[in-house]
N, C-alpha and C positions, 0 to 999 in steps of 0.2 A: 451078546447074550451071556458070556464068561462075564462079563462087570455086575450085571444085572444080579445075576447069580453069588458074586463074591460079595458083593454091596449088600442082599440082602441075608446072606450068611454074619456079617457085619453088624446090620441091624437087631436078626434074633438071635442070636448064639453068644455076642458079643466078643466074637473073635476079632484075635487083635493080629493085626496085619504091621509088618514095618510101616507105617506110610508114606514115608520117604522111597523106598524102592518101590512100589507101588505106583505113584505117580510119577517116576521115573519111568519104569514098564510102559507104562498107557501112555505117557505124552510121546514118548517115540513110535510106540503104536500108532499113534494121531498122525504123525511125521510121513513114515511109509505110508500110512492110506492119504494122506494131499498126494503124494507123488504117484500112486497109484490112477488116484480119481483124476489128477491132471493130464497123464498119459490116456485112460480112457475116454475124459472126455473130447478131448484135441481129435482122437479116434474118431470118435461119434461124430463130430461137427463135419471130419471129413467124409464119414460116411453118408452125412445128407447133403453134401454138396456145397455146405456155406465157406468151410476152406479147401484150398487147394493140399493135395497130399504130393510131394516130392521125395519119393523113395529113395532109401539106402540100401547098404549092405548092411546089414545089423541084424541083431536075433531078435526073433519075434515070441515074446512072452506077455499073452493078453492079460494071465492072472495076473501078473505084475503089471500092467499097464503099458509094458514098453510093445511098441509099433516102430516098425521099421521107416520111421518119416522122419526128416529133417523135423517139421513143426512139432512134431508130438517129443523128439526127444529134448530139442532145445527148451521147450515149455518145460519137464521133467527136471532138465538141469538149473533152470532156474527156479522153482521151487523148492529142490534139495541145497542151491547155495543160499538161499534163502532161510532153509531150516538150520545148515550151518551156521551161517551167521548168525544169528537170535542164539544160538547154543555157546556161540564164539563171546558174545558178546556176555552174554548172561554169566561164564564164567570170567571171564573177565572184570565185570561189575564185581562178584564175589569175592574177586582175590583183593579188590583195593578196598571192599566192608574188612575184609580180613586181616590188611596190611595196615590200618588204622588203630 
């Protein structure tokens, strides 16, 4: 709803926003809500039965997505090493545009 709102602030006002930080802001935004939606939905799937849930010890934080399961947190860590890497690699790409 805040995009919506800054995007069409944008449009009529013609406020100028860095845009660089900006899509900085959001794409990490983007980032926490996979890891979010991945822990819920691992949730959900155990809550109707189609997976098994294998509990831990762990803090159970639903706003965050995290569930105290083996499946639900390994699913999490693999989409967070996932979002690292693409970040890892993207600067990486940059430093050798850079080093040329």
């Amino acid at each position: 709803m805040a995009f919506v709102v800054i995007g069409g602030a944008i449009l009529k006002y013609s406020v100028r926003l860095p845009i660089g930080p900006f899509f900085a802001v959001t794409g990490w935004m983007l980032a926490l809500m996979a890891v979010v939606f991945a822990g819920n939905g691992v949730a959900a799937l155990q809550e109707a039965g189609v997976f098994d849930a294998t509990f831990v010890r762990f803090i159970s934080l639903p706003v965050l997505g995290i569930h105290p399961t083996v499946q639900g947190l390994v699913t999490q860590a693999c989409v967070l090493a996932l979002v690292l890497g693409v970040v890892l690699w993207g600067r990486m790409r940059m430093a050798r545009v850079a080093a040329q």
